[in-house]
DOKOLKE-898623 format. One line per 5 residues: number of its first residue (from 1); their letters; for each residue x, y, z of N, C-alpha, C, CB. Coordinates in Angstrom, 1 decimal. Atoms other than C-alpha are relative to their C-alpha. Last residue first. Glycine has a CB too. Layout:
<atoms>
NUM	a	X,Y,Z,X,Y,Z,X,Y,Z,X,Y,Z ~ ...
</atoms>
This chain:
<atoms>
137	xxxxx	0.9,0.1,-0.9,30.5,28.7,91.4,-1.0,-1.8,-0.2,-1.0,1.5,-0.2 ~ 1.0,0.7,0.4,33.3,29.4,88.8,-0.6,-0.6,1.7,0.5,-1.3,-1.3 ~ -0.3,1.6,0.0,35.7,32.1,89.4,-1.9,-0.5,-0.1,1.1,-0.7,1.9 ~ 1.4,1.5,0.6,35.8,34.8,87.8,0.3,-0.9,0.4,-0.4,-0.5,-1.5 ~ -0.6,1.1,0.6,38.7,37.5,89.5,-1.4,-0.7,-0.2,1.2,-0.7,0.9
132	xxxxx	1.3,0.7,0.1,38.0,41.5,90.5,1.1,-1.4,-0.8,-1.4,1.0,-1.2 ~ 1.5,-0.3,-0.4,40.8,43.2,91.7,-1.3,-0.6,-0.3,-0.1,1.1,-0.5 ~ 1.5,-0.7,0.9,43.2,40.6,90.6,-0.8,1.0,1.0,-1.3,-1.4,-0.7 ~ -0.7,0.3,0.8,46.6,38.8,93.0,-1.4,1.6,-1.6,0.1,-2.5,0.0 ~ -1.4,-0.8,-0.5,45.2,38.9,96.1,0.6,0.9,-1.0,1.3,-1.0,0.4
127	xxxxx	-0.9,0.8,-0.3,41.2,38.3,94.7,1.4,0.5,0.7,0.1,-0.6,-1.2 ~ -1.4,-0.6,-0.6,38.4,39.4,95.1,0.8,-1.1,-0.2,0.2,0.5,1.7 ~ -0.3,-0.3,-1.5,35.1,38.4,93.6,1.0,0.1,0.2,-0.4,-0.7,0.8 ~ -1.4,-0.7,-0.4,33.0,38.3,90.6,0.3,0.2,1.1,0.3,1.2,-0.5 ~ 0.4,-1.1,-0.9,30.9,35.1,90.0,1.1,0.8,0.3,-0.6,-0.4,1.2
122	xxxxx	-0.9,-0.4,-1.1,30.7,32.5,87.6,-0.2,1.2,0.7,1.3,0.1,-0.5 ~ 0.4,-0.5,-1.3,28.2,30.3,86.3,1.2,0.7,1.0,-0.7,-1.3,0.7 ~ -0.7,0.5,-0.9,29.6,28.9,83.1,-0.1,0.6,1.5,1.2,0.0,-0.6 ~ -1.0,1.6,0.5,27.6,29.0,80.2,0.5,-0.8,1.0,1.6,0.2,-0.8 ~ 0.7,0.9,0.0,25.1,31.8,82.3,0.8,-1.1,-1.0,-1.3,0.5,-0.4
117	xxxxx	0.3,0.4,-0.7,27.9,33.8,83.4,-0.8,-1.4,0.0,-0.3,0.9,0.3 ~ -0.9,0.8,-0.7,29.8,33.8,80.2,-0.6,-0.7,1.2,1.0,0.7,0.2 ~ -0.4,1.4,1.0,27.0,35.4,78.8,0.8,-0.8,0.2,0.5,0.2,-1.1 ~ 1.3,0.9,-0.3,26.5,37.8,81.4,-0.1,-1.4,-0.6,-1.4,0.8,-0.6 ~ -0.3,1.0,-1.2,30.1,38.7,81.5,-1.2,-0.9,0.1,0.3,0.8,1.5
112	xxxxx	-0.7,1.2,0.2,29.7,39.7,78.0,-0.2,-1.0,0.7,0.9,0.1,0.1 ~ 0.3,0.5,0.9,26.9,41.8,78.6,0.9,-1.0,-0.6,-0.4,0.9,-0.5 ~ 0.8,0.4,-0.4,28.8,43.4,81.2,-1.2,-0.8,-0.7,-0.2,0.9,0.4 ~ 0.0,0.9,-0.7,31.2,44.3,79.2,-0.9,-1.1,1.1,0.6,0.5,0.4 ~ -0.6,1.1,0.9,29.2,45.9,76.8,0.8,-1.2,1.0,1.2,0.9,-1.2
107	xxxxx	0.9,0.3,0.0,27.6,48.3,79.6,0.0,-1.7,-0.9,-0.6,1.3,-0.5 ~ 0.3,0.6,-0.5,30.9,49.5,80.5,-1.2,-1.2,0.0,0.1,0.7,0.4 ~ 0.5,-1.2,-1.0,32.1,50.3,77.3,-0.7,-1.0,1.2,-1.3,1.4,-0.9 ~ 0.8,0.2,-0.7,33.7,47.6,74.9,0.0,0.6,1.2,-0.2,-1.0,0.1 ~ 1.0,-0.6,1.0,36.1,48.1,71.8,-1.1,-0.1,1.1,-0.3,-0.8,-1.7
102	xxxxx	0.3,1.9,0.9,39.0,45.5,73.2,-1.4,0.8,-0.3,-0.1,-2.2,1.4 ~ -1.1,0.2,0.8,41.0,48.6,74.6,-0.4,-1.3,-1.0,1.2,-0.2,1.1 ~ 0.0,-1.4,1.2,37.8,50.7,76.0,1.2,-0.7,-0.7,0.4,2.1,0.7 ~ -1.0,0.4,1.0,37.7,47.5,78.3,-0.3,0.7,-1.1,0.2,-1.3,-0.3 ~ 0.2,0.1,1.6,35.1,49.3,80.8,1.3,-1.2,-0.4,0.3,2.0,-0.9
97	xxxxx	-1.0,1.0,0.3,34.8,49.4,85.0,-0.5,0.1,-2.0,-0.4,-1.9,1.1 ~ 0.1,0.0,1.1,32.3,52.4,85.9,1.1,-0.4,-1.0,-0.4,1.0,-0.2 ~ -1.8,-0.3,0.1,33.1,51.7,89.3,0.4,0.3,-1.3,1.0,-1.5,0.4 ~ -0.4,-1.1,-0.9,29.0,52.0,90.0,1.9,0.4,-0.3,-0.4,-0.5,1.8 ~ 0.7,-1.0,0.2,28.5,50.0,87.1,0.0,1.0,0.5,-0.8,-0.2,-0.1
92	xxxxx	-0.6,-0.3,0.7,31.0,47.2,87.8,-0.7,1.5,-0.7,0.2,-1.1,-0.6 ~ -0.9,-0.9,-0.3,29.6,47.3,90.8,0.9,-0.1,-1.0,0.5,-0.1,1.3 ~ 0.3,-1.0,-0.4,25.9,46.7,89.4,1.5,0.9,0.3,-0.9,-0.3,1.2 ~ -0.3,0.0,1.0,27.7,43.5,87.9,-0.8,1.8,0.1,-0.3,-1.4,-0.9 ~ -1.5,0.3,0.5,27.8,41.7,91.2,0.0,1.2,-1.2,0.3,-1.8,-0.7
87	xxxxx	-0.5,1.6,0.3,24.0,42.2,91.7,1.8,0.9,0.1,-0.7,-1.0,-2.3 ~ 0.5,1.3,-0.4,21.6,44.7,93.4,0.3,-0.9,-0.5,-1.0,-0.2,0.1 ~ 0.0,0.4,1.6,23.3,48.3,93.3,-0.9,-1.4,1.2,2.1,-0.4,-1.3 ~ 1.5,0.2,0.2,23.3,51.5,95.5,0.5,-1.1,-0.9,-1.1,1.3,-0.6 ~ 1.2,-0.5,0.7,26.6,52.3,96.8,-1.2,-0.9,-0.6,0.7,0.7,-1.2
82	xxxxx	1.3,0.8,-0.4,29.4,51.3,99.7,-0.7,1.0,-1.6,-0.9,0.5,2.2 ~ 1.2,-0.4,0.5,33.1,52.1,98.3,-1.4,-0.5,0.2,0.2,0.0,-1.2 ~ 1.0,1.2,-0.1,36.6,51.1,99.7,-1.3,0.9,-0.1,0.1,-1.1,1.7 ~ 1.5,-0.3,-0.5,39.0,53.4,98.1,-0.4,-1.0,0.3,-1.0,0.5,-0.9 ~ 1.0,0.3,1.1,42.9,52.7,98.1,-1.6,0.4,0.8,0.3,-1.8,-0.6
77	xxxxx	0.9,1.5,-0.3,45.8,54.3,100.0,-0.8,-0.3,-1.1,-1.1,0.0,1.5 ~ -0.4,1.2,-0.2,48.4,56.7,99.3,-0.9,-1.4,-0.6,0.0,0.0,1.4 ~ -0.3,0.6,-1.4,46.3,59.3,98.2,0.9,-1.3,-0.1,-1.3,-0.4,0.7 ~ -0.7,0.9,0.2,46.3,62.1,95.8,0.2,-0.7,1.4,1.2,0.6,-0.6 ~ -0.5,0.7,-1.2,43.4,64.1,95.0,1.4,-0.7,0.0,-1.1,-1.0,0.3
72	xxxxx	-0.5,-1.4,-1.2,43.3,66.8,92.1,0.2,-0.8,1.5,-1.7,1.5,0.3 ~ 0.6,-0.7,0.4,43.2,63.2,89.4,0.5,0.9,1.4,-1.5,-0.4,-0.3 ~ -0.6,-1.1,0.9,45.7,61.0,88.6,-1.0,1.2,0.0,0.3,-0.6,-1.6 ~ 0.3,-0.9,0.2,45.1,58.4,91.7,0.9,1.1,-1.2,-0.2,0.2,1.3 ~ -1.4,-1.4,0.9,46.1,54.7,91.2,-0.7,1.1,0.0,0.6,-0.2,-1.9
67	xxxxx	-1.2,0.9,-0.2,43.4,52.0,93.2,1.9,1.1,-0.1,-0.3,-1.4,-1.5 ~ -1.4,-0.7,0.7,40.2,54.0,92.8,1.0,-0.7,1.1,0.0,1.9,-0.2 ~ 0.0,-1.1,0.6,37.5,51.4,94.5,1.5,0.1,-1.0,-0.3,1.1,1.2 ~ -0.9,-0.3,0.2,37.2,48.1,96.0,0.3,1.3,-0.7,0.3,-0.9,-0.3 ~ -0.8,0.4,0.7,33.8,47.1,96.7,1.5,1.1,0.2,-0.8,-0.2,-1.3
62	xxxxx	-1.1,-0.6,-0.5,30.5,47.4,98.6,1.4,-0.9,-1.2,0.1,-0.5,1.9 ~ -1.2,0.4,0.5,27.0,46.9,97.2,1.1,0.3,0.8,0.2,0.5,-1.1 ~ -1.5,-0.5,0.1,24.1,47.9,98.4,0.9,-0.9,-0.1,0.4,0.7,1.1 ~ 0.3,-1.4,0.5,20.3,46.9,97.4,1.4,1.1,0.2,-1.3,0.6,0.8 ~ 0.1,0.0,1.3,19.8,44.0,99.4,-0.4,1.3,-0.2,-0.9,-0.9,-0.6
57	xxxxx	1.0,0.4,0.5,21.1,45.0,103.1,0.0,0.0,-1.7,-1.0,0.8,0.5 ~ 1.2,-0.7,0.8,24.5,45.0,103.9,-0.5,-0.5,-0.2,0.0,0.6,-0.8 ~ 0.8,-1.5,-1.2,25.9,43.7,107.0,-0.4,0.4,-0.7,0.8,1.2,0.9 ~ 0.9,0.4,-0.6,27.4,40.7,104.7,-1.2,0.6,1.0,0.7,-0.7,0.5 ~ 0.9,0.4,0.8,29.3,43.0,102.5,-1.0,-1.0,0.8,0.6,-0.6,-1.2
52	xxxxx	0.9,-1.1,-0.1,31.5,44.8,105.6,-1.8,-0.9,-1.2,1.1,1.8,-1.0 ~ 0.5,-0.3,-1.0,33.5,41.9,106.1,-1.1,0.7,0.4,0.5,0.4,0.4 ~ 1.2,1.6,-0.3,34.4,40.6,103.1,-0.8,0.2,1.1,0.8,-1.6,0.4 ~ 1.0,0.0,0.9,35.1,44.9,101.7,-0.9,-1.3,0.9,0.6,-0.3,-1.8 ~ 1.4,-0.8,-0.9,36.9,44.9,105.1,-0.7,-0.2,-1.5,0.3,2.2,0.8
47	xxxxx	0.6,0.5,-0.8,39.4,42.4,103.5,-1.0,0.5,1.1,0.8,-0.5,0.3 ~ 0.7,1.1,0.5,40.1,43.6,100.3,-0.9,-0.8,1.2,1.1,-1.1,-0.8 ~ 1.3,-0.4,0.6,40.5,47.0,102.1,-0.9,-1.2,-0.5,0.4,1.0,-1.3 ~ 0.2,-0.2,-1.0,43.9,45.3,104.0,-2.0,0.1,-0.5,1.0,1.3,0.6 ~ 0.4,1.3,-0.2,44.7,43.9,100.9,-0.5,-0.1,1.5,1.2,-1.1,-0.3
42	xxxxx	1.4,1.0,0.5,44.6,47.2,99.5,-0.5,-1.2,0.8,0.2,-0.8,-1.4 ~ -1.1,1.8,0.7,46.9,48.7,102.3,-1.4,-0.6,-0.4,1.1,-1.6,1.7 ~ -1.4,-0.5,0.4,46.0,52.9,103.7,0.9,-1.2,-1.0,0.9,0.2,1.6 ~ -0.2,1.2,-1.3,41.8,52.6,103.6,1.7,0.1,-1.0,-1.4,-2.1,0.2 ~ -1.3,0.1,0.6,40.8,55.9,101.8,0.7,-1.2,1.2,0.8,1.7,-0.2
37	xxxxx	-1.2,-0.3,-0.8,36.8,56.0,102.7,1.3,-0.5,-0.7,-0.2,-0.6,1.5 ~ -1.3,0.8,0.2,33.7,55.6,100.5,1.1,1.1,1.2,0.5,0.0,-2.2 ~ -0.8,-0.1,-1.3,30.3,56.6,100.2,1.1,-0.3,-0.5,-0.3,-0.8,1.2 ~ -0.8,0.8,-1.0,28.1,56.9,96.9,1.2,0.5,1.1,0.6,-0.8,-0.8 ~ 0.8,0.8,-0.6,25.9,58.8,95.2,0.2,-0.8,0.8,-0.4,-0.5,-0.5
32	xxxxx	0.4,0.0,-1.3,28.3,61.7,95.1,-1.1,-0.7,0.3,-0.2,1.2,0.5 ~ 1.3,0.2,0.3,30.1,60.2,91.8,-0.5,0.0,1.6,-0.3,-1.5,-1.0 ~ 1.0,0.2,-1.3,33.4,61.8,91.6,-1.5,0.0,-0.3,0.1,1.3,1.0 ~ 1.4,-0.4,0.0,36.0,62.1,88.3,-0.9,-0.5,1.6,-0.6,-0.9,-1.4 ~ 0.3,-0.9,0.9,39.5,62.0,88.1,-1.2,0.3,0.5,0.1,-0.4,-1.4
27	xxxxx	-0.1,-0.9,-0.7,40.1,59.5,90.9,-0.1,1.0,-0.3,0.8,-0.1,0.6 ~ -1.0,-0.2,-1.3,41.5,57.0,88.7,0.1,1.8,0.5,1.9,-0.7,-0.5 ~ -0.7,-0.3,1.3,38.4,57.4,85.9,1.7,0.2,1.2,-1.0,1.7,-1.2 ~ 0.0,1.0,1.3,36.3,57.0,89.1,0.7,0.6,-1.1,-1.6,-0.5,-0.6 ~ -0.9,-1.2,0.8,35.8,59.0,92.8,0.1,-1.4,-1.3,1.9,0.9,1.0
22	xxxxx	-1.2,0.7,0.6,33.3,58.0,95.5,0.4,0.6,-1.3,-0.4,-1.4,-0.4 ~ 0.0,0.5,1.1,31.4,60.2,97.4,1.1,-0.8,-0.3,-0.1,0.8,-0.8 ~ 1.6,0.2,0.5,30.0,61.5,100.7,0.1,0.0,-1.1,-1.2,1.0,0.3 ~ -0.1,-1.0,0.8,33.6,60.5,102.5,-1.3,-0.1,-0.8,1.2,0.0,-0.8 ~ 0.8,0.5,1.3,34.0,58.8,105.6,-0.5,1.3,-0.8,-1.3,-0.9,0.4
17	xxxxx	1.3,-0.6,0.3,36.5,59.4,107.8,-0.7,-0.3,-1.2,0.2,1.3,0.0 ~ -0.6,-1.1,1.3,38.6,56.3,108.6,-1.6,0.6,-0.1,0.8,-0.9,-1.7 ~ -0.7,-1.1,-1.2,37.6,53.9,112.2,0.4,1.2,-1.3,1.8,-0.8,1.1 ~ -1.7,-0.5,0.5,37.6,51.3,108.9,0.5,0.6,1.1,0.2,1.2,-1.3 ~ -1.3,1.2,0.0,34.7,49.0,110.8,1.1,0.3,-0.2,0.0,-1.0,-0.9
12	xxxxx	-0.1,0.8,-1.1,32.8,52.3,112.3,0.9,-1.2,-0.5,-1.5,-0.4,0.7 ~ -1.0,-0.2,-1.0,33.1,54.2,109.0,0.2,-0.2,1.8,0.0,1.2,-0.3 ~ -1.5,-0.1,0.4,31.5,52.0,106.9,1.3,0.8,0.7,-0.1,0.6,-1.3 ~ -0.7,1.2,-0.3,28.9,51.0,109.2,1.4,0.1,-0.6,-0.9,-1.2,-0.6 ~ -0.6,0.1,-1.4,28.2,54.7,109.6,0.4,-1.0,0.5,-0.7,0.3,0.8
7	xxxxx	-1.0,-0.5,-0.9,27.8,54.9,106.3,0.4,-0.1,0.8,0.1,0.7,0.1 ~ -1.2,0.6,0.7,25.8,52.2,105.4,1.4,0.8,0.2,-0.3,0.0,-1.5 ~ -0.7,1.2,-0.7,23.5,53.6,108.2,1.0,-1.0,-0.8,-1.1,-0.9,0.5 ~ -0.1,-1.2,-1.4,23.0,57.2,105.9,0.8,-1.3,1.1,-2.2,0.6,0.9 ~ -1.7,0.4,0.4,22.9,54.2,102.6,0.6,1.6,1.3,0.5,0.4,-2.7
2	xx	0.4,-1.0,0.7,19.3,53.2,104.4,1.8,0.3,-0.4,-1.2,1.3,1.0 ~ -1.1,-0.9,-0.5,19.7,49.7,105.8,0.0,1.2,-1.0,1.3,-0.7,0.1
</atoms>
């Protein structure tokens, strides 16, 4: 699935226009490698992310996007985001997720998680309650 038909899957399940980027640092910044639409109730979004990820081919990702906008946009709703990756930890790379408060950039985290991963085999995935949650597999 070329990320042309990721679009058009993304905006056939939301019915929302689709947008030829996603946005990061809350909505500050835009990375036009990626899709994404403004879906109006996270837990609405959480649940087209489960939906939509099975229809993609290896090599895209889908996830939860900007949540709190402070940048020239302002939306209600939250992002749901299709882009290029081929693990779990890709969309921490596309969402350019950090803990800049515990001294670790995105790249660092990720390198944690890995480590954790392989002790304890976990995997990131939605939760109600967490945007991303570890559970064990």
């Amino acid at each position: 699935m070329s990320m042309k038909e990721a679009g058009n899957l993304l905006s056939r399940v939301t019915g929302k226009e689709l947008r030829f980027y996603s946005t990061y640092d809350f909505g500050r910044q835009k990375d036009e490698n990626n899709l994404s639409v403004i879906i109006d109730d996270e837990e609405e979004a959480r649940k087209l992310v489960l939906k939509i990820r099975p229809q993609l081919n290896e090599g895209l990702v889908t996830f939860v996007g900007t949540t709190k906008w402070y940048g020239d946009e302002q939306h209600s709703g939250v992002e749901l985001v299709i882009g290029e990756g081929d693990s779990q930890f890709d969309i921490l790379r596309l969402a350019r997720t950090d803990a800049l408060n515990y001294g670790m950039e995105t790249e660092d985290l990720i390198q944690r998680l890995k480590d954790i991963q392989e002790q304890h085999q976990i995997q990131i995935q939605i939760s109600k309650r967490n945007p991303i949650l570890f559970g064990l597999i």
